[in-house]
TORLUM-55266 format. One record per residue (C-alpha): residue number from 1; residue in three letters; y, z, x. Coordinates in nm, 4 decimals. Layout:
// TORLUM-55266
<rec NUM; "Ala"; <Y; Z; X>>
...
// end
This chain:
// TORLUM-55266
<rec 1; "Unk"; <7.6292; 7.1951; 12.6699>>
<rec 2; "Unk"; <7.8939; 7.0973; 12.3987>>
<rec 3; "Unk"; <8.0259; 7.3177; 12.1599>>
<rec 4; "Unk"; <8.1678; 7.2364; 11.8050>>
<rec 5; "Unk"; <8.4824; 7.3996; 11.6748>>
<rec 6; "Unk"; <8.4476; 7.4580; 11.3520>>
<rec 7; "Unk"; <8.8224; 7.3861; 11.1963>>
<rec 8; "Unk"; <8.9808; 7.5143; 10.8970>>
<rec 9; "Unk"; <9.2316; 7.3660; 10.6810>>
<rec 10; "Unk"; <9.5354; 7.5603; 10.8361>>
<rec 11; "Unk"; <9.7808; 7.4225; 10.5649>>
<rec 12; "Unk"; <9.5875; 7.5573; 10.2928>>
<rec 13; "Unk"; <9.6510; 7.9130; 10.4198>>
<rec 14; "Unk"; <9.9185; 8.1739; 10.3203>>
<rec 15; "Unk"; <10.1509; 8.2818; 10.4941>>
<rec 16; "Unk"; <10.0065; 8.6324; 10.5883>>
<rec 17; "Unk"; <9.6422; 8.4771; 10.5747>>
<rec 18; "Unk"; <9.7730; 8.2186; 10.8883>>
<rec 19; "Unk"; <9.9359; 8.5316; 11.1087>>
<rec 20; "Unk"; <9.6237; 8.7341; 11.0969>>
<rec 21; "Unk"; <9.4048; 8.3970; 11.1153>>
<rec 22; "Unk"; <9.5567; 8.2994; 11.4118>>
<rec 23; "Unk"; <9.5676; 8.6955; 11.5946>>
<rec 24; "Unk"; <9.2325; 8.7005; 11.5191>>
<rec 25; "Unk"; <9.1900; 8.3792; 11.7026>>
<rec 26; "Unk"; <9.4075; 8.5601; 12.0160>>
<rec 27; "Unk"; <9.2100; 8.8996; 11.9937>>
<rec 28; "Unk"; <8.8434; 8.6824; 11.9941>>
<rec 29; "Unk"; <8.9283; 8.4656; 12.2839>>
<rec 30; "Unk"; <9.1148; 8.7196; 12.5112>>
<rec 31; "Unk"; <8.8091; 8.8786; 12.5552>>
<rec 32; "Unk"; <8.7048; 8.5578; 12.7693>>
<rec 33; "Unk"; <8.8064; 8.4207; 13.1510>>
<rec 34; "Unk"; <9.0448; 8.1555; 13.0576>>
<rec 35; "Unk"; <9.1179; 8.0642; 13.3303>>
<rec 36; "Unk"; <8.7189; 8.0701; 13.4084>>
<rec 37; "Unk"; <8.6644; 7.7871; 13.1079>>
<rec 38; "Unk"; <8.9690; 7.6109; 13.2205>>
<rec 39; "Unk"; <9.1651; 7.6720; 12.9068>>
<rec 40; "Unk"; <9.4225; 7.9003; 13.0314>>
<rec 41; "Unk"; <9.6993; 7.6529; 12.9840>>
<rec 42; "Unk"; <9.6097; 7.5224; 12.6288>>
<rec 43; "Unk"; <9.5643; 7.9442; 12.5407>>
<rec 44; "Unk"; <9.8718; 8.0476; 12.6905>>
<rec 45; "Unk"; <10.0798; 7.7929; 12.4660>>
<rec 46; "Unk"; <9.9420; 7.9436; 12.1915>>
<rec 47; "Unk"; <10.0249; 8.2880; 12.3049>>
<rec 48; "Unk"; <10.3903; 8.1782; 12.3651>>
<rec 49; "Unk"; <10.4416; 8.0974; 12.0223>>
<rec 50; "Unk"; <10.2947; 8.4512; 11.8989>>
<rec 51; "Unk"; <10.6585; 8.6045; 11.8948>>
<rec 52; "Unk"; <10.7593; 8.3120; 11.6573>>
<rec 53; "Unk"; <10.4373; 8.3405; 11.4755>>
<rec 54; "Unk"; <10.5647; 8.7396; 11.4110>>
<rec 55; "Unk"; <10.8631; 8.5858; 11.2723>>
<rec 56; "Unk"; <10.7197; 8.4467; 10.9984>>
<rec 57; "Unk"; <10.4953; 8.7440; 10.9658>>
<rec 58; "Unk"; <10.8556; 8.9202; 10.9361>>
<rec 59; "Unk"; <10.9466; 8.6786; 10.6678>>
<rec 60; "Unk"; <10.6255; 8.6716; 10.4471>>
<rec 61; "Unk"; <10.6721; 9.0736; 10.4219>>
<rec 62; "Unk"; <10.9774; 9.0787; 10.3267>>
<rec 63; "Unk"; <10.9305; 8.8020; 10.0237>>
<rec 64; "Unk"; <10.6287; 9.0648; 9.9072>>
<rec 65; "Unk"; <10.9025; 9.3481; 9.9032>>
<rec 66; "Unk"; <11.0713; 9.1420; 9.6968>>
<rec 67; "Unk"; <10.8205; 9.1117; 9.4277>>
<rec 68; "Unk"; <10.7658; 9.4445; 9.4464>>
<rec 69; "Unk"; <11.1352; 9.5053; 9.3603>>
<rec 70; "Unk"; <11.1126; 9.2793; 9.0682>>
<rec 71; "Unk"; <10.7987; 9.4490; 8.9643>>
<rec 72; "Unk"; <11.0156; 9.7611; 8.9573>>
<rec 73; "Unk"; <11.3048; 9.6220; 8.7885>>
<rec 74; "Unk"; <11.0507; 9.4463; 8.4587>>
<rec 75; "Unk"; <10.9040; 9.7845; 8.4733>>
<rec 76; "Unk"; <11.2030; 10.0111; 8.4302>>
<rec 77; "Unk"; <11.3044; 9.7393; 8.1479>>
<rec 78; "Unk"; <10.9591; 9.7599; 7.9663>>
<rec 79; "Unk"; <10.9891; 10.1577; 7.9456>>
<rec 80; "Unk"; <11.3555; 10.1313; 7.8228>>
<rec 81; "Unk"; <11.1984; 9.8960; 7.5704>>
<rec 82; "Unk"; <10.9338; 10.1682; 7.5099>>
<rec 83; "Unk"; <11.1247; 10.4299; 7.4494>>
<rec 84; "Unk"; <11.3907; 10.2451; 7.1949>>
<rec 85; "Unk"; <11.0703; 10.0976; 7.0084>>
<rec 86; "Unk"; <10.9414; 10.5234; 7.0406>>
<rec 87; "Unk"; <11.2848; 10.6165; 6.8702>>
<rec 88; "Unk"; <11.2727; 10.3518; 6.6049>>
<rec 89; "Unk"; <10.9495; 10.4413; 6.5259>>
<rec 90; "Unk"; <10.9843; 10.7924; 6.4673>>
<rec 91; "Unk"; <11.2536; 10.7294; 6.2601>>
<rec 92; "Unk"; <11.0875; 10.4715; 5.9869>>
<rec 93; "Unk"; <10.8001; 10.7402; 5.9866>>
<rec 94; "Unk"; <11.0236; 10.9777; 5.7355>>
<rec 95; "Unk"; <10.9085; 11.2739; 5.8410>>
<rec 96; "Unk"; <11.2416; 11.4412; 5.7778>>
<rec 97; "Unk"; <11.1855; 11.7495; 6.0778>>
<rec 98; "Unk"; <11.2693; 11.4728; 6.3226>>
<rec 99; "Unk"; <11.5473; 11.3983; 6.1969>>
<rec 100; "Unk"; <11.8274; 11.5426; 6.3920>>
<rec 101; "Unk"; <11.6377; 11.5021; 6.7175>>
<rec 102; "Unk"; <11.6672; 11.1335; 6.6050>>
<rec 103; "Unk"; <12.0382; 11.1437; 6.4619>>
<rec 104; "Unk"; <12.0833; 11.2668; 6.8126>>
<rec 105; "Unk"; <11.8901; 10.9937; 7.0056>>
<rec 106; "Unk"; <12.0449; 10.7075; 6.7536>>
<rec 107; "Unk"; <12.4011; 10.8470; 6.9351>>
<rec 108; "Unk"; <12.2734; 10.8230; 7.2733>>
<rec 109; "Unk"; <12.1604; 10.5208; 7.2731>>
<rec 110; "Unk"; <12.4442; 10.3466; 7.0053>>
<rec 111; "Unk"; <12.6599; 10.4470; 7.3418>>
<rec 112; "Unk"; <12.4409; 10.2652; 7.5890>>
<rec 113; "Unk"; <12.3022; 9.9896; 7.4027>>
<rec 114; "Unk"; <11.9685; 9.9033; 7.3189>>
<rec 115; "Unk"; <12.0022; 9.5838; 7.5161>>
<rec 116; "Unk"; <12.0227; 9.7253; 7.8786>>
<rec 117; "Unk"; <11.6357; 9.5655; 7.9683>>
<rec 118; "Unk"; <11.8351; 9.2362; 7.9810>>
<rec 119; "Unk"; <12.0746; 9.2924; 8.2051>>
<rec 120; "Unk"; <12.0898; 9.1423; 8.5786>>
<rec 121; "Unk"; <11.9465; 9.3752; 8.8500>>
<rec 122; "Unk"; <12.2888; 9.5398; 8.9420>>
<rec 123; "Unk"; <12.4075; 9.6184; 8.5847>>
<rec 124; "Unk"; <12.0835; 9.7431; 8.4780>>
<rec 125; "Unk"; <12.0885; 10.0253; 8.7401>>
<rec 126; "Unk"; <12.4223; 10.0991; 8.6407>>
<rec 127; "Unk"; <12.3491; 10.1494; 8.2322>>
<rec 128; "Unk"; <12.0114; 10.3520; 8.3231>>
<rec 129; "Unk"; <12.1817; 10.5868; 8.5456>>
<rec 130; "Unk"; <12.4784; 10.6749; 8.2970>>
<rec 131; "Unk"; <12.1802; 10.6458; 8.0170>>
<rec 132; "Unk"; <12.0141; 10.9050; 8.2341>>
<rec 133; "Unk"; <12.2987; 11.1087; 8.3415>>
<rec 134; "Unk"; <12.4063; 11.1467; 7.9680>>
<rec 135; "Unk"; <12.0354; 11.3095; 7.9471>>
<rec 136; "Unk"; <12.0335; 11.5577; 8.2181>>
<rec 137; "Unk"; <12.3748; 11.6742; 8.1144>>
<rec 138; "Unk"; <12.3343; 11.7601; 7.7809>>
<rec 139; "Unk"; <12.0987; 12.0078; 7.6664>>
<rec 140; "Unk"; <12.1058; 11.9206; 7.2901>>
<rec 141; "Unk"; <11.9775; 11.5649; 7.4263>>
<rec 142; "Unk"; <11.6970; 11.6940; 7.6435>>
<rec 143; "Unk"; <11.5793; 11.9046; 7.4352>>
<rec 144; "Unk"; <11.5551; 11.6386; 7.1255>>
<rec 145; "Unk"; <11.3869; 11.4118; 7.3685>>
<rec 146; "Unk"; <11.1145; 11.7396; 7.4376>>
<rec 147; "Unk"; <11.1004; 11.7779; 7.0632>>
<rec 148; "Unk"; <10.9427; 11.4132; 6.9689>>
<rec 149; "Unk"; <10.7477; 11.4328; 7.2809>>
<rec 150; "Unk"; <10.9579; 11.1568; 7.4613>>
<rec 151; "Unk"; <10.9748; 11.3525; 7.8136>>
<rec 152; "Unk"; <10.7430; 11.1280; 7.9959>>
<rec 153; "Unk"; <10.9332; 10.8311; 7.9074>>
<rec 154; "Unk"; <11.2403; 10.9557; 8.0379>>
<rec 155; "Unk"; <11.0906; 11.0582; 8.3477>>
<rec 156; "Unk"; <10.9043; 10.7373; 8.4058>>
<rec 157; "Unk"; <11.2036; 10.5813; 8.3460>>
<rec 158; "Unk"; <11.4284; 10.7573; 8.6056>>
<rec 159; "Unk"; <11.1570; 10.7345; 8.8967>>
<rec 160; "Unk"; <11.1770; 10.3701; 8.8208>>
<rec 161; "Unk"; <11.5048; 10.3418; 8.7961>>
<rec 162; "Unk"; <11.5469; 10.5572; 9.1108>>
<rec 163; "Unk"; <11.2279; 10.3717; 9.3110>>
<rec 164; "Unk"; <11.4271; 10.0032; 9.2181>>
<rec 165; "Unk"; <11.7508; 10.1618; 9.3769>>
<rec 166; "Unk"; <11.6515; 10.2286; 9.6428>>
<rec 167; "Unk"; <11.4332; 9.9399; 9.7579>>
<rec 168; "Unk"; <11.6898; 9.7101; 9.6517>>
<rec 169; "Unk"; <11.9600; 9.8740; 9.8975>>
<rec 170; "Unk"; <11.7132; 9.8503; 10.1623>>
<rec 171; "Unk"; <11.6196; 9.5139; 10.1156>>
<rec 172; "Unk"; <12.0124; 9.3984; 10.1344>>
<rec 173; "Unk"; <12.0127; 9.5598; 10.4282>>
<rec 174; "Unk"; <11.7708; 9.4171; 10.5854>>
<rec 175; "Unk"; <11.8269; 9.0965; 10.4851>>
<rec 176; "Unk"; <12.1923; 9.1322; 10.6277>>
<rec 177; "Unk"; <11.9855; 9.1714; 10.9857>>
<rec 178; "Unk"; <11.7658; 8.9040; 10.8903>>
<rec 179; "Unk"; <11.7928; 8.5435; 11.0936>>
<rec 180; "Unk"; <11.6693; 8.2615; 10.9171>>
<rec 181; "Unk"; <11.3223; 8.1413; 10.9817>>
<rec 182; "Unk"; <11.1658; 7.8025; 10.9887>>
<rec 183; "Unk"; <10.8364; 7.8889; 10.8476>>
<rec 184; "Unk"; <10.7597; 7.5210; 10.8314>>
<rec 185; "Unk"; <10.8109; 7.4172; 11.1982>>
<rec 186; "Unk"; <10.7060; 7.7273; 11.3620>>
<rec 187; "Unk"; <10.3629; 7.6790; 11.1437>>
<rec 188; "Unk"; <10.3540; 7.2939; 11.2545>>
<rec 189; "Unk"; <10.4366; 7.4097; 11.6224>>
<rec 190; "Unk"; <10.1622; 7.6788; 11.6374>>
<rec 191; "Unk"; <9.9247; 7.4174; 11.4256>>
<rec 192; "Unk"; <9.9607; 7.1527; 11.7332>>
<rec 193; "Unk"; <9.8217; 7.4261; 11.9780>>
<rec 194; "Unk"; <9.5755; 7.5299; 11.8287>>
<rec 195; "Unk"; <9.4501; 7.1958; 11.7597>>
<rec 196; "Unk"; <9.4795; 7.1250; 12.1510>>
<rec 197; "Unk"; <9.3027; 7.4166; 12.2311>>
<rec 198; "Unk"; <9.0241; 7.3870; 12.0129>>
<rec 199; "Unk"; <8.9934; 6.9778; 12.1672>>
<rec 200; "Unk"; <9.0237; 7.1131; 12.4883>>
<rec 201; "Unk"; <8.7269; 7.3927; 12.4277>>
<rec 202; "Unk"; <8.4644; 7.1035; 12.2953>>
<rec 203; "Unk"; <8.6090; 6.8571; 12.5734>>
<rec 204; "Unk"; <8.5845; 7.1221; 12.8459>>
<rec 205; "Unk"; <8.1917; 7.2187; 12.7118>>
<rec 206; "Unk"; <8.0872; 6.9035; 12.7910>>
<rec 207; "Unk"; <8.2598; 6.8434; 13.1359>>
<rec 208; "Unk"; <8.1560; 7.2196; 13.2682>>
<rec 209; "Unk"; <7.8161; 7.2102; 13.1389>>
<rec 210; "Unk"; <7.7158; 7.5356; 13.3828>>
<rec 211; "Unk"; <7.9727; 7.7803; 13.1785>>
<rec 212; "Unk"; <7.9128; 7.9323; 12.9319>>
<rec 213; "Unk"; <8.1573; 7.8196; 12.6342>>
<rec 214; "Unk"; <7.8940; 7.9142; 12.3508>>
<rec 215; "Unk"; <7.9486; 8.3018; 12.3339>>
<rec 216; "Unk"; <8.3353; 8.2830; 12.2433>>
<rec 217; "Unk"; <8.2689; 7.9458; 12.0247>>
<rec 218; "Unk"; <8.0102; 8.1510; 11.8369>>
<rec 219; "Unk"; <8.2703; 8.3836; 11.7879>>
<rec 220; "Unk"; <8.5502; 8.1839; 11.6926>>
<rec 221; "Unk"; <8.3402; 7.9787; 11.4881>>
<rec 222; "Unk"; <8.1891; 8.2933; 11.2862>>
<rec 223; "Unk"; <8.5537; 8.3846; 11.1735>>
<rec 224; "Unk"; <8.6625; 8.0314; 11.0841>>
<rec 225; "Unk"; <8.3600; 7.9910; 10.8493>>
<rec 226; "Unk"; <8.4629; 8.2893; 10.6722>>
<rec 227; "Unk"; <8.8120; 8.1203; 10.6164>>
<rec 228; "Unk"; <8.6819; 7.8335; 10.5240>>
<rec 229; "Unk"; <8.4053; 8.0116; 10.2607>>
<rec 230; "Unk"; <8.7103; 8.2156; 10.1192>>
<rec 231; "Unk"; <8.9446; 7.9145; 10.1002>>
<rec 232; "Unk"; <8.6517; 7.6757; 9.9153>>
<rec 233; "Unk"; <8.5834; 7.9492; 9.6738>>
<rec 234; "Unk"; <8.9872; 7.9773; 9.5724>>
<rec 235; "Unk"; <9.0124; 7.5940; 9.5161>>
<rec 236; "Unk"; <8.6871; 7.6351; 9.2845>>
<rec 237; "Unk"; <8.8847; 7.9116; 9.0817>>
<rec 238; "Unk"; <9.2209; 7.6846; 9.0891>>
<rec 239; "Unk"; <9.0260; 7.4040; 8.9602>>
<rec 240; "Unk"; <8.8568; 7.5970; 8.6864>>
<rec 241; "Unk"; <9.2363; 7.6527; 8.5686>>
<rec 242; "Unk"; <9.2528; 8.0689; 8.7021>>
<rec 243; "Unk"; <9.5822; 8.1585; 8.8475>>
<rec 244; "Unk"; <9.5241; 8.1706; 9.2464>>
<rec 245; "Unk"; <9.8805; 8.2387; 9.3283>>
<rec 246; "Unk"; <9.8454; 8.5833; 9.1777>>
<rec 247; "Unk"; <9.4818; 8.7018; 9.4201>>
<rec 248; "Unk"; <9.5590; 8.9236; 9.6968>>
<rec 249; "Unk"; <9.5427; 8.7243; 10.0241>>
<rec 250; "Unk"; <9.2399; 8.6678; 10.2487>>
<rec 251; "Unk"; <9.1412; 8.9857; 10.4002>>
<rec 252; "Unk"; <8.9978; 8.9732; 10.7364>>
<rec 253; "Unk"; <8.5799; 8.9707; 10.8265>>
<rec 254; "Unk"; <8.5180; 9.3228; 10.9337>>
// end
């Protein structure tokens, strides 16, 4: 009996969404006699392209650390921000107790600039840390940052400052290991085998009528649909104007 493969727009897919699309493909059908339904040679060119496929996997990982060092370094800037605005503040309030906690402050940060949140990457980690090394070595500071309640900002701030540090040193690192990927023609490769095997399943069906190519077609075809459901619904919220690029990917059908 034929079988129908139901197909899925591959290009449409994420990076990360394609890996685990196409392991889940591997994991479903590996659980068949390839050889038994004669597509051992279409299945094995698919799983000789798996350690490229991990390259890219490799890739799209490390271009989500680096958003989440970005995130890091915009959110070390916006408490900076928060705590100059905090200091202003406090000082058009006139409430004249604060005042030399804030004739204090006005010092510290006349030395460092109010300006450091607009700095590249590398200088920015610079001015925080001698911004937050002035603080931890002077007690008259720390304690006038305790007195108008600003402790949490400051130690916001350093964990962010720290957090950014050291992801940033580990991602030049790693990209200094890195080789360059070809997302594009290791996605185009893979794309052609898959295609084959899927022609060769329904063209097989037919020919060998007495096996039994419906279980793992049911199967394959159960996880496709749910690609297929999850990629309809995102062009539905992209065409109603909602910003698709920033949904967490496609999770996989439990």
């Amino acid at each position: 009996m034929k079988v129908s493969i139901i197909r899925v727009r591959l290009s449409h897919l994420r990076n990360s969404e394609y890996c685990m699309f196409v392991s889940q493909l591997v994991a479903i059908f590996s659980k068949f006699n390839a050889e038994l339904l004669h597509l051992k040679k279409t299945f094995d060119r698919i799983l000789a392209l798996m350690p490229e496929l991990d390259k890219v996997r490799a890739q799209d990982q490390d271009s989500e650390f680096s958003n989440l060092i970005h995130q890091l370094d915009v959110l070390r800037g916006q408490i900076f921000n928060a705590l100059v605005k905090q200091v202003k503040n406090l000082g058009n309030s006139g409430l004249k107790s604060f005042t030399p906690q804030l004739e204090v402050l006005n010092r510290l940060l006349d030395k460092h600039g109010r300006d450091i949140s607009g700095d590249g990457q590398n200088a920015k980690t610079k001015r925080l840390n001698d911004f937050l090394s002035d603080i931890t070595a002077s007690p008259e500071i720390t304690a006038a940052i305790a007195a108008l309640h600003l402790t949490l900002f400051v130690d916001e701030l350093r964990t962010a400052n720290t957090e950014f540090a050291s992801k940033y040193i580990l991602r030049t690192e790693t990209e200094a290991e890195a080789e360059t990927v070809d997302t594009d023609a290791i996605r185009s490769e893979m794309n052609e085998a898959i295609t084959t095997f899927f022609d060769a399943f329904e063209l097989y069906s037919l020919e060998y009528d007495e096996l039994d190519y419906a279980t793992p077609a049911a199967k394959i075809n159960e996880q496709t649909s749910y690609y297929k459901t999850e990629l309809k619904a995102r062009d539905t919220r992209r065409k109603n104007g909602k910003n698709t690029n920033s949904e967490d990917p496609i999770t996989p059908k439990a």
